[in-house]
N, CA, C and O atoms as a GROMACS GRO file, in nm:
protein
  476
    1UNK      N    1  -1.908   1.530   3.264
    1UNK     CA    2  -1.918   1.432   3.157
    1UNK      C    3  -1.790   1.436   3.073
    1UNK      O    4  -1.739   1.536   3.022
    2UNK      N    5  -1.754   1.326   3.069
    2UNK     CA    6  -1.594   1.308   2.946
    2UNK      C    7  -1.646   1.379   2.802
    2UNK      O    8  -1.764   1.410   2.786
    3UNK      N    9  -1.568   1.396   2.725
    3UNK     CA   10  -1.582   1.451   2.625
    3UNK      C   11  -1.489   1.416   2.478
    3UNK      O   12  -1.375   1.461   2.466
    4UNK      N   13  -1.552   1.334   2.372
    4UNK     CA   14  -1.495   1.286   2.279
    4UNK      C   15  -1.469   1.335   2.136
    4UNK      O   16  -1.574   1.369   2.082
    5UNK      N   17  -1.389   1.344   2.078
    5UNK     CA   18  -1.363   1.375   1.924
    5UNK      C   19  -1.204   1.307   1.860
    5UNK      O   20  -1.089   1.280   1.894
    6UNK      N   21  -1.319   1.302   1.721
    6UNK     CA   22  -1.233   1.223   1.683
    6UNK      C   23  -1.137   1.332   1.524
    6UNK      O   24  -1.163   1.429   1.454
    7UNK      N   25  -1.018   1.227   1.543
    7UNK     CA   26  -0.932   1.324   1.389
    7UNK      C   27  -0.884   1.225   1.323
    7UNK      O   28  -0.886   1.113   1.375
    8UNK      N   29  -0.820   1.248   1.173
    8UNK     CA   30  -0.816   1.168   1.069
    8UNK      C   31  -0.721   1.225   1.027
    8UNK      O   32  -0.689   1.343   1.033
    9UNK      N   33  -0.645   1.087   0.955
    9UNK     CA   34  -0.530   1.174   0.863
    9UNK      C   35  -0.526   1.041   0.761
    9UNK      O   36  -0.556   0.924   0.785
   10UNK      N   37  -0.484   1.094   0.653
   10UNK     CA   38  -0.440   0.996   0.516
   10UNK      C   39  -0.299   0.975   0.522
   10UNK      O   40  -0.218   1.068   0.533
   11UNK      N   41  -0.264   0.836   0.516
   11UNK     CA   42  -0.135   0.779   0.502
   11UNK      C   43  -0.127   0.687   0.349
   11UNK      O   44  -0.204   0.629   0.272
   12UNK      N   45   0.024   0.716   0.365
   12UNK     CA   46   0.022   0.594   0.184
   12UNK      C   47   0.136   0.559   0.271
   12UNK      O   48   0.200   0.632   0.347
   13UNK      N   49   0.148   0.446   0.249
   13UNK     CA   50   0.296   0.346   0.261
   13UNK      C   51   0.321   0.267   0.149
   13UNK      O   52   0.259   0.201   0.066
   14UNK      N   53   0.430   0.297   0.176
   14UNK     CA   54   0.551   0.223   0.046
   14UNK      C   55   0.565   0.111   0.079
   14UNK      O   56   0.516   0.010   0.030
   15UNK      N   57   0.664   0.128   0.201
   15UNK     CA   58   0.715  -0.017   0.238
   15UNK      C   59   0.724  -0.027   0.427
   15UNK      O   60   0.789   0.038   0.508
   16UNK      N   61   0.626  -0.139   0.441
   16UNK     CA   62   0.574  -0.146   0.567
   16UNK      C   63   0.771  -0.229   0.644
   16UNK      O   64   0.784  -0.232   0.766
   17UNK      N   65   0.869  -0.273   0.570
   17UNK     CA   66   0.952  -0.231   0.677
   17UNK      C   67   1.024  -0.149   0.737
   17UNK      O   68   1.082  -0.163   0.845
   18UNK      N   69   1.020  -0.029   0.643
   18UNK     CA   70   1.129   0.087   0.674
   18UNK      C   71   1.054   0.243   0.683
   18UNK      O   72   1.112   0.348   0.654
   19UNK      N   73   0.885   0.231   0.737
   19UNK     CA   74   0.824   0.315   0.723
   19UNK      C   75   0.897   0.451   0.842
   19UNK      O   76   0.907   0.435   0.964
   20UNK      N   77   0.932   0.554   0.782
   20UNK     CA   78   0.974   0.689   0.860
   20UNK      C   79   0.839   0.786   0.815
   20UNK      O   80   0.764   0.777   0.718
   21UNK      N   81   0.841   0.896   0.944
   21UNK     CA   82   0.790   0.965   0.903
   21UNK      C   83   0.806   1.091   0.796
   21UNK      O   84   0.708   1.152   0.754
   22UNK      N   85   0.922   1.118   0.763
   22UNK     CA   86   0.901   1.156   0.646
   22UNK      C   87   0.840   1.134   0.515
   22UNK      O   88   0.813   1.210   0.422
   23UNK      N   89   0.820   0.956   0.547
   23UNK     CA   90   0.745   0.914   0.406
   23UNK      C   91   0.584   0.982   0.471
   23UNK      O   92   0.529   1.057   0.392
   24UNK      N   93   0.555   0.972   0.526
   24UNK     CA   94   0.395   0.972   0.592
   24UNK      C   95   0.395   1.148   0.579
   24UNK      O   96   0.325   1.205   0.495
   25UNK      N   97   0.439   1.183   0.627
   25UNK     CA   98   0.412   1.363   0.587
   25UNK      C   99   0.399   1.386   0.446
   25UNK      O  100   0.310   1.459   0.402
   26UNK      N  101   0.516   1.307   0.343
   26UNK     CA  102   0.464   1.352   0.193
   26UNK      C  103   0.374   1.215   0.137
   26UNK      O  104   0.410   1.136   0.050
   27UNK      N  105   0.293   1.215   0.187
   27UNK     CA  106   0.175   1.108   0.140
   27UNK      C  107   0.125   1.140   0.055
   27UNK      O  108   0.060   1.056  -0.008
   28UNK      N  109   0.128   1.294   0.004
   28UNK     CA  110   0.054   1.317  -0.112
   28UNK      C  111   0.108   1.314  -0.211
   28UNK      O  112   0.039   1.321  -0.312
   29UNK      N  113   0.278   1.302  -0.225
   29UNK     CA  114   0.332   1.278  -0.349
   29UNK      C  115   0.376   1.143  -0.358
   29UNK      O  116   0.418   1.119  -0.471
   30UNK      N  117   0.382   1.034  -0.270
   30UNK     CA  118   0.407   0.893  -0.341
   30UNK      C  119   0.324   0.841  -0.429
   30UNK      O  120   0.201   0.838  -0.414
   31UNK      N  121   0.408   0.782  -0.565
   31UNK     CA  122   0.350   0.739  -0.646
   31UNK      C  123   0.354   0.592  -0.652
   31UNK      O  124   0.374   0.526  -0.550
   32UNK      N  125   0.336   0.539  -0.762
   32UNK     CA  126   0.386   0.374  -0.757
   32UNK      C  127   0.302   0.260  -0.658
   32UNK      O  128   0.183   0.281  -0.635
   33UNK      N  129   0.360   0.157  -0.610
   33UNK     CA  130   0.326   0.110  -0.509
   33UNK      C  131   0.316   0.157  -0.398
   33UNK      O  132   0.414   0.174  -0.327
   34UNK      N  133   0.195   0.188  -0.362
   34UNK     CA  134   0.160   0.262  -0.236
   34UNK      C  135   0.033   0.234  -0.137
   34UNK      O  136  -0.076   0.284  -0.165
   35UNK      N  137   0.043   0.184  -0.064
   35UNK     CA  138  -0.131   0.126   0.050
   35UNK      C  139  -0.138   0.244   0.103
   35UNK      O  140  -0.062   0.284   0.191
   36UNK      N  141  -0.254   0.323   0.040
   36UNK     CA  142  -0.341   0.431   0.161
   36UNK      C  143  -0.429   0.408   0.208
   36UNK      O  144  -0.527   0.343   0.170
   37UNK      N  145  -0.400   0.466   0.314
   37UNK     CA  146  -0.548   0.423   0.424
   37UNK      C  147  -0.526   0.549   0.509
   37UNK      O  148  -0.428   0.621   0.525
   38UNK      N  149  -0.663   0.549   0.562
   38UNK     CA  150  -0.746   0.649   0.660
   38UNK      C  151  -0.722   0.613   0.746
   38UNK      O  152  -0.786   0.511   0.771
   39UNK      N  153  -0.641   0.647   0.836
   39UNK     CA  154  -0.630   0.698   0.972
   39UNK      C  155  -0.709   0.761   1.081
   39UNK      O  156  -0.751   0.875   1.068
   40UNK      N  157  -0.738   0.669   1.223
   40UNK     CA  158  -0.843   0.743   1.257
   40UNK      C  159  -0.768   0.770   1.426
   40UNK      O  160  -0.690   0.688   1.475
   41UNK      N  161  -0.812   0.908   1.504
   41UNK     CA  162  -0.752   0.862   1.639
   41UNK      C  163  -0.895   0.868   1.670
   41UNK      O  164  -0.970   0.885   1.574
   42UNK      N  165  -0.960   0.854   1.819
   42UNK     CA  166  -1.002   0.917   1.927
   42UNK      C  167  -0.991   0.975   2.041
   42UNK      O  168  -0.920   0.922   2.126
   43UNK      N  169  -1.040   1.062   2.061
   43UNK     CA  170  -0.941   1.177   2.146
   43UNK      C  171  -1.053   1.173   2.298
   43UNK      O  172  -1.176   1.180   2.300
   44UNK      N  173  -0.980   1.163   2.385
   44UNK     CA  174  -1.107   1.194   2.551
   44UNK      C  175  -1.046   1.271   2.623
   44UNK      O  176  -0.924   1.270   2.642
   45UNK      N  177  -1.140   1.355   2.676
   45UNK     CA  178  -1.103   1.405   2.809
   45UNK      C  179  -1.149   1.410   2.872
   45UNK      O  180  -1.260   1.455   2.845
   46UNK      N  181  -1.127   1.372   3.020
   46UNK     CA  182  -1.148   1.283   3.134
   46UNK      C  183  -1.147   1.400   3.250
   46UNK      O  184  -1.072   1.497   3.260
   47UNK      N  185  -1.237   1.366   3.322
   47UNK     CA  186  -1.191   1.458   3.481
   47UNK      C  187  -1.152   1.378   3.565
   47UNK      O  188  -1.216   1.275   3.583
   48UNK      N  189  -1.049   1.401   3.632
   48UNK     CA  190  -1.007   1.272   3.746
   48UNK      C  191  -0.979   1.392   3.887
   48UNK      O  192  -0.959   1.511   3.859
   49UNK      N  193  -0.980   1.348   4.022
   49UNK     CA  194  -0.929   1.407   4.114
   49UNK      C  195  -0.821   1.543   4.106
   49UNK      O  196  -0.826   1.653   4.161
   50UNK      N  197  -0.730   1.485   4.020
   50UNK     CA  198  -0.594   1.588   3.975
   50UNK      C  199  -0.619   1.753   3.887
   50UNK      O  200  -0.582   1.870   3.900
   51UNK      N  201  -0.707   1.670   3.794
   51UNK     CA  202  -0.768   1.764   3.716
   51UNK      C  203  -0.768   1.688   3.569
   51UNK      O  204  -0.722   1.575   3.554
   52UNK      N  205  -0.818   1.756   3.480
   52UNK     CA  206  -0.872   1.698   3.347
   52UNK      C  207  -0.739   1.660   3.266
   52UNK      O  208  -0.633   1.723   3.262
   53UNK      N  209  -0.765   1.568   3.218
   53UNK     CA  210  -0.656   1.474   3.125
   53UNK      C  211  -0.667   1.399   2.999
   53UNK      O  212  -0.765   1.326   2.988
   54UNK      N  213  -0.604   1.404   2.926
   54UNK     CA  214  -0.598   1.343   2.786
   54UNK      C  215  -0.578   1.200   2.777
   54UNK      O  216  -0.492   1.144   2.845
   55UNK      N  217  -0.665   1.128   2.684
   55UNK     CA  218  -0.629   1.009   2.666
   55UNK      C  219  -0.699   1.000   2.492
   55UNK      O  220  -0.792   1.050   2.430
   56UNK      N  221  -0.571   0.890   2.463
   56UNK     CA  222  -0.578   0.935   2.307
   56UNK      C  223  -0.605   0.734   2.258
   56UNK      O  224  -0.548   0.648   2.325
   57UNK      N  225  -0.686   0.702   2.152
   57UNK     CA  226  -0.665   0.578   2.086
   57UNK      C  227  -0.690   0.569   1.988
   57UNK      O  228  -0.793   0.610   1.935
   58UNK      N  229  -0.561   0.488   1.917
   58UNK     CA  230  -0.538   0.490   1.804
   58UNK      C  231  -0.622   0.380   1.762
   58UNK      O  232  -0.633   0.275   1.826
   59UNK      N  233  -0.682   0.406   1.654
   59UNK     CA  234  -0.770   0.302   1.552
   59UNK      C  235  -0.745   0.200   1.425
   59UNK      O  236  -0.808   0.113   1.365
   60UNK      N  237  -0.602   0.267   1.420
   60UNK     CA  238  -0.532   0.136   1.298
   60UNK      C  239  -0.383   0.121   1.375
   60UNK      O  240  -0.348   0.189   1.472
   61UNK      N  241  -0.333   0.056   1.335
   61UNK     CA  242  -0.178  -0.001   1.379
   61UNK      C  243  -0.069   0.096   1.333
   61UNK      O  244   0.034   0.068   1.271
   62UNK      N  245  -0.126   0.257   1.390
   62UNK     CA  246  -0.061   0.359   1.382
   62UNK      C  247   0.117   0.332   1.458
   62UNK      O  248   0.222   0.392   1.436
   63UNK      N  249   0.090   0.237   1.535
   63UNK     CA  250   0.267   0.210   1.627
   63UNK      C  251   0.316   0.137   1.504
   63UNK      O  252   0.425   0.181   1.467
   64UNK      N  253   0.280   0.064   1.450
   64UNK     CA  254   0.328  -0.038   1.342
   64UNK      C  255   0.395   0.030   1.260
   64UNK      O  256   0.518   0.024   1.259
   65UNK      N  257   0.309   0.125   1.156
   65UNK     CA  258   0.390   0.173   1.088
   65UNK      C  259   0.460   0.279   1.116
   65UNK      O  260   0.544   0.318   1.036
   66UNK      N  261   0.443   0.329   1.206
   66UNK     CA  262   0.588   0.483   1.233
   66UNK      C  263   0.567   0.514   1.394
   66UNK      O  264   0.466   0.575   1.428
   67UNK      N  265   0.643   0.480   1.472
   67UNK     CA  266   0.696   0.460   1.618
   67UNK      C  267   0.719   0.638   1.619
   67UNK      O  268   0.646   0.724   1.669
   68UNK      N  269   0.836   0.653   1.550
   68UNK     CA  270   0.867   0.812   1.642
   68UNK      C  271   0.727   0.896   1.553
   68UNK      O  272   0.751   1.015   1.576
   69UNK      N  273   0.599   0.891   1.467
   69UNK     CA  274   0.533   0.962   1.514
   69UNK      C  275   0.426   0.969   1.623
   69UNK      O  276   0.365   1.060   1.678
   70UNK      N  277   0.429   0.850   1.632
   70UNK     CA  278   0.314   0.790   1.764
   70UNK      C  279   0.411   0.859   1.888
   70UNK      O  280   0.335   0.872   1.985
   71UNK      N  281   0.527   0.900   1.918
   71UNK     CA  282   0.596   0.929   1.998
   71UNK      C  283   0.584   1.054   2.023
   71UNK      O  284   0.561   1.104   2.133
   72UNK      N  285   0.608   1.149   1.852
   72UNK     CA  286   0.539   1.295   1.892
   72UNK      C  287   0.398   1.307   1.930
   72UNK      O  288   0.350   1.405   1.988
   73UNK      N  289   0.324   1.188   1.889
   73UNK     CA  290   0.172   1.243   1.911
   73UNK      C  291   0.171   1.219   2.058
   73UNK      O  292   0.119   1.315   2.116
   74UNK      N  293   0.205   1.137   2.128
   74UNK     CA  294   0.183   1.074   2.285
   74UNK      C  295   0.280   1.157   2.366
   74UNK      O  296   0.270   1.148   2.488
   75UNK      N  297   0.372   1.237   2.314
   75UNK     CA  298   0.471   1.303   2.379
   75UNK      C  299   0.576   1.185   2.464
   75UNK      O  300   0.608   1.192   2.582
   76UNK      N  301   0.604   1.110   2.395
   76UNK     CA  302   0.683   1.026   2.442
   76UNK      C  303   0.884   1.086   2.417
   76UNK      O  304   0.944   1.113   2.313
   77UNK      N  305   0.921   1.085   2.533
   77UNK     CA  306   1.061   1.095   2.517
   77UNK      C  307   1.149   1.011   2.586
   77UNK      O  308   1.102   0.933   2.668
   78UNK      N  309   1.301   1.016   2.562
   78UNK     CA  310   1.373   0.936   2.658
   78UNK      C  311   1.342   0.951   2.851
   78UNK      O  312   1.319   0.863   2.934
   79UNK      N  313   1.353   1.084   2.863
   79UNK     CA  314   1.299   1.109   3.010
   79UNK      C  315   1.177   1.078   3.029
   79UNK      O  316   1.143   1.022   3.134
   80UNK      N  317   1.105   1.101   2.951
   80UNK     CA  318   0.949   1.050   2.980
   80UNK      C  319   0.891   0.923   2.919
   80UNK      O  320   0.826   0.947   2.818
   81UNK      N  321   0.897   0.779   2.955
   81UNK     CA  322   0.871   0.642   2.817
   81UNK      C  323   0.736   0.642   2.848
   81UNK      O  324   0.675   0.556   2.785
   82UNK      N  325   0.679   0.698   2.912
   82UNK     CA  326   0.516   0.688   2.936
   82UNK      C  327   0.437   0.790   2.808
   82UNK      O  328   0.353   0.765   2.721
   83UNK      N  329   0.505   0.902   2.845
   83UNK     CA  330   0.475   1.000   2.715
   83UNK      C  331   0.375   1.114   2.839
   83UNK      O  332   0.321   1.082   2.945
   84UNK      N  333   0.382   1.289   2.753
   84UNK     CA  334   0.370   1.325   2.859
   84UNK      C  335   0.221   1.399   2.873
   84UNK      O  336   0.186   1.490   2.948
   85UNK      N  337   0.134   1.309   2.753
   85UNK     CA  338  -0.019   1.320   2.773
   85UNK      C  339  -0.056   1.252   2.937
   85UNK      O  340  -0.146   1.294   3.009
   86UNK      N  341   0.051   1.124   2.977
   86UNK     CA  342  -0.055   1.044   3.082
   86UNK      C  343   0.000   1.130   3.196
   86UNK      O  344  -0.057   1.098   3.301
   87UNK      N  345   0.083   1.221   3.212
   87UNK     CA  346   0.140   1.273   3.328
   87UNK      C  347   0.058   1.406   3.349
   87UNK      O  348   0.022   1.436   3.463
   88UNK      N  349   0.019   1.511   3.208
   88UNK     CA  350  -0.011   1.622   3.231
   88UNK      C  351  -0.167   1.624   3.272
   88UNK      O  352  -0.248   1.539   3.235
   89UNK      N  353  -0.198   1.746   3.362
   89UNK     CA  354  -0.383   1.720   3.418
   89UNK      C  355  -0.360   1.916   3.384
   89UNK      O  356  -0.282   2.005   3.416
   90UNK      N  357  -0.478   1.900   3.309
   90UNK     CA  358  -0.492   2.035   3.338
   90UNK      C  359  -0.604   2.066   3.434
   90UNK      O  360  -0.670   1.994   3.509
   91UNK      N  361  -0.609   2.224   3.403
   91UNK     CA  362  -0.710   2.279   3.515
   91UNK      C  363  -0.856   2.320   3.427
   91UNK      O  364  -0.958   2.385   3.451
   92UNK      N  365  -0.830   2.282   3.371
   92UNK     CA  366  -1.006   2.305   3.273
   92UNK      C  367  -1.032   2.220   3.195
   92UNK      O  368  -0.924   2.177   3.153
   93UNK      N  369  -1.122   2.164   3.144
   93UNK     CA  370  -1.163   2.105   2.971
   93UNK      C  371  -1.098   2.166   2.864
   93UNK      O  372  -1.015   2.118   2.786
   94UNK      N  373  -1.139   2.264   2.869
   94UNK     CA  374  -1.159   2.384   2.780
   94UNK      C  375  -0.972   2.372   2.745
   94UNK      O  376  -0.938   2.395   2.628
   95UNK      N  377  -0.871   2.340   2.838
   95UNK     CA  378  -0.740   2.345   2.838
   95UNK      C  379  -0.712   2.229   2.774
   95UNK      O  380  -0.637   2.209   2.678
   96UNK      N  381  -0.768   2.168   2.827
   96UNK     CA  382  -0.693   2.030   2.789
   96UNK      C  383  -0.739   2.009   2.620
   96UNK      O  384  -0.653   1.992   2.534
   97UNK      N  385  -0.877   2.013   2.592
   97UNK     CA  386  -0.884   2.013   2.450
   97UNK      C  387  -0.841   2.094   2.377
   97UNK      O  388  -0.807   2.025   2.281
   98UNK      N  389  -0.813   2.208   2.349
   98UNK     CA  390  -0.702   2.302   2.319
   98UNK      C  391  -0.559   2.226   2.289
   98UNK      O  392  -0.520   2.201   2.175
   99UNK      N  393  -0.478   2.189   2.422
   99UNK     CA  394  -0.379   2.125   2.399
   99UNK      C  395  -0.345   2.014   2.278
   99UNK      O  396  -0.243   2.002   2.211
  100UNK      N  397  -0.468   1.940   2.276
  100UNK     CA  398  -0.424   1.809   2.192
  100UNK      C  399  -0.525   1.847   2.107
  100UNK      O  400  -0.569   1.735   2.083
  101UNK      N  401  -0.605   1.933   2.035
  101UNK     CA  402  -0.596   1.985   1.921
  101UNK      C  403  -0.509   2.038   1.834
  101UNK      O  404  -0.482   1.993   1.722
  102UNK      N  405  -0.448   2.173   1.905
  102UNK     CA  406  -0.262   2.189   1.853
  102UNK      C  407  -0.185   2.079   1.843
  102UNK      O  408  -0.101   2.070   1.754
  103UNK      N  409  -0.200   1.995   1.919
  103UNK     CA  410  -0.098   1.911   1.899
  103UNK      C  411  -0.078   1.857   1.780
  103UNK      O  412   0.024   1.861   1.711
  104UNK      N  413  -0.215   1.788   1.755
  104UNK     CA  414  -0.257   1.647   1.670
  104UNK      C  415  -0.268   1.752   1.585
  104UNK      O  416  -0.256   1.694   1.477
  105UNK      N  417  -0.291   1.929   1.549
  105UNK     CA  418  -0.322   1.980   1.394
  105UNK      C  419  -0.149   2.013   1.393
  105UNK      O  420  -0.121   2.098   1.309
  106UNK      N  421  -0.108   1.995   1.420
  106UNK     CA  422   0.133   2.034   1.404
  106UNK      C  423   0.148   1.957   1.334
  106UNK      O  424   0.219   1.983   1.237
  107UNK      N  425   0.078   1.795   1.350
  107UNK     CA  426   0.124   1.650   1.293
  107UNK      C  427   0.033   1.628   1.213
  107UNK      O  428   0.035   1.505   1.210
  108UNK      N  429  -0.079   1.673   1.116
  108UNK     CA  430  -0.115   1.737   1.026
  108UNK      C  431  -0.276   1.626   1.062
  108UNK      O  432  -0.344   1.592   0.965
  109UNK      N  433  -0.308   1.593   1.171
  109UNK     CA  434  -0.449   1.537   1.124
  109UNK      C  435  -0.553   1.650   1.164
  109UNK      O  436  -0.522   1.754   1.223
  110UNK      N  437  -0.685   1.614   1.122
  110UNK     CA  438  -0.780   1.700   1.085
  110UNK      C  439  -0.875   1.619   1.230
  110UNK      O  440  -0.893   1.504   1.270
  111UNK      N  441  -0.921   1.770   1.276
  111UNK     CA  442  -1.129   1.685   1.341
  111UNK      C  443  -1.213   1.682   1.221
  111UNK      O  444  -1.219   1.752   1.120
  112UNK      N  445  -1.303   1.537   1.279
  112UNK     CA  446  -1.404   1.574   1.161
  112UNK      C  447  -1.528   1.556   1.216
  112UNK      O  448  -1.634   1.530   1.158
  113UNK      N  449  -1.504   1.574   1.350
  113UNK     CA  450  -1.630   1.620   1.463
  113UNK      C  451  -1.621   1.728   1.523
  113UNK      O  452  -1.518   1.794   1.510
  114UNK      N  453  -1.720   1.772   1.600
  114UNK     CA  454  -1.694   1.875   1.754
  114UNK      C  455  -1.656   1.735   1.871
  114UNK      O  456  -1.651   1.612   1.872
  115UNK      N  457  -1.642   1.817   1.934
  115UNK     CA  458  -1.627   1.757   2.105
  115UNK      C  459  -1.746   1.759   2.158
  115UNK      O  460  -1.825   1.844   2.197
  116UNK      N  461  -1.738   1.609   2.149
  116UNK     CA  462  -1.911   1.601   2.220
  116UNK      C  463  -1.944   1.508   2.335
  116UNK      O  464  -1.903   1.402   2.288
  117UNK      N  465  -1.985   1.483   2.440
  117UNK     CA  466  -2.019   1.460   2.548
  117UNK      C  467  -2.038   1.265   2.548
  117UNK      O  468  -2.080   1.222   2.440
  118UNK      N  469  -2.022   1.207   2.607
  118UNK     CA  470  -2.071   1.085   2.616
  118UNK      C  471  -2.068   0.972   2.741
  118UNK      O  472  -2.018   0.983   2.853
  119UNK      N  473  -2.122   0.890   2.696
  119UNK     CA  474  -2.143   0.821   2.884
  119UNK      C  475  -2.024   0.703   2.895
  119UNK      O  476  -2.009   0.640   2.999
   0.00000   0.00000   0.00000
């Protein structure tokens, strides 16, 4: 059975044309004009032939406002434009959710579930 959880993070934006992630990491000190909003991902892991794999979706127009962090979260690089969640399979569940827990808690979002089973 796949297995789902979801994580959250709080964003404030200043200014939706020049959003970097440095503004988004200190979200807690912009003052002034600022749109916050809740951030949501969902996180799966999948068993396929290869072995178990990550697949991640974003719930607000997380590419919109900041590209290179959607890039660290997807592991996207110049050698890799796919990013290197869709390439890697691990050999357990248990691995793979591990992985993109560290990941997604480095880039500071939170679970605010367990990993739970679904059809």
């Amino acid at each position: 059975m796949p297995k789902r959880r979801t994580f959250e993070k709080k964003l404030a934006i200043q200014n939706f044309k020049s959003v970097k992630t440095e503004q988004l990491l200190k979200s807690d000190t912009l003052s002034g004009k600022a749109i916050k909003e809740l951030v949501e991902i969902v996180v799966e892991v999948l068993f396929t032939p290869r072995g178990y794999r990550v697949d991640t979706q974003l719930l607000s127009p997380m590419i919109v406002w900041d590209f290179e962090h959607t890039c660290k979260l997807k592991g996207i690089t110049e050698t890799n434009p796919e990013g290197d969640l869709t390439d890697k399979n691990f050999p357990t569940e248990l691995a793979a959710m591990h992985f993109v827990t560290r990941r997604l808690s480095t880039l500071g979002w939170k679970p605010i579930n367990v990993w739970e089973e679904y059809d």
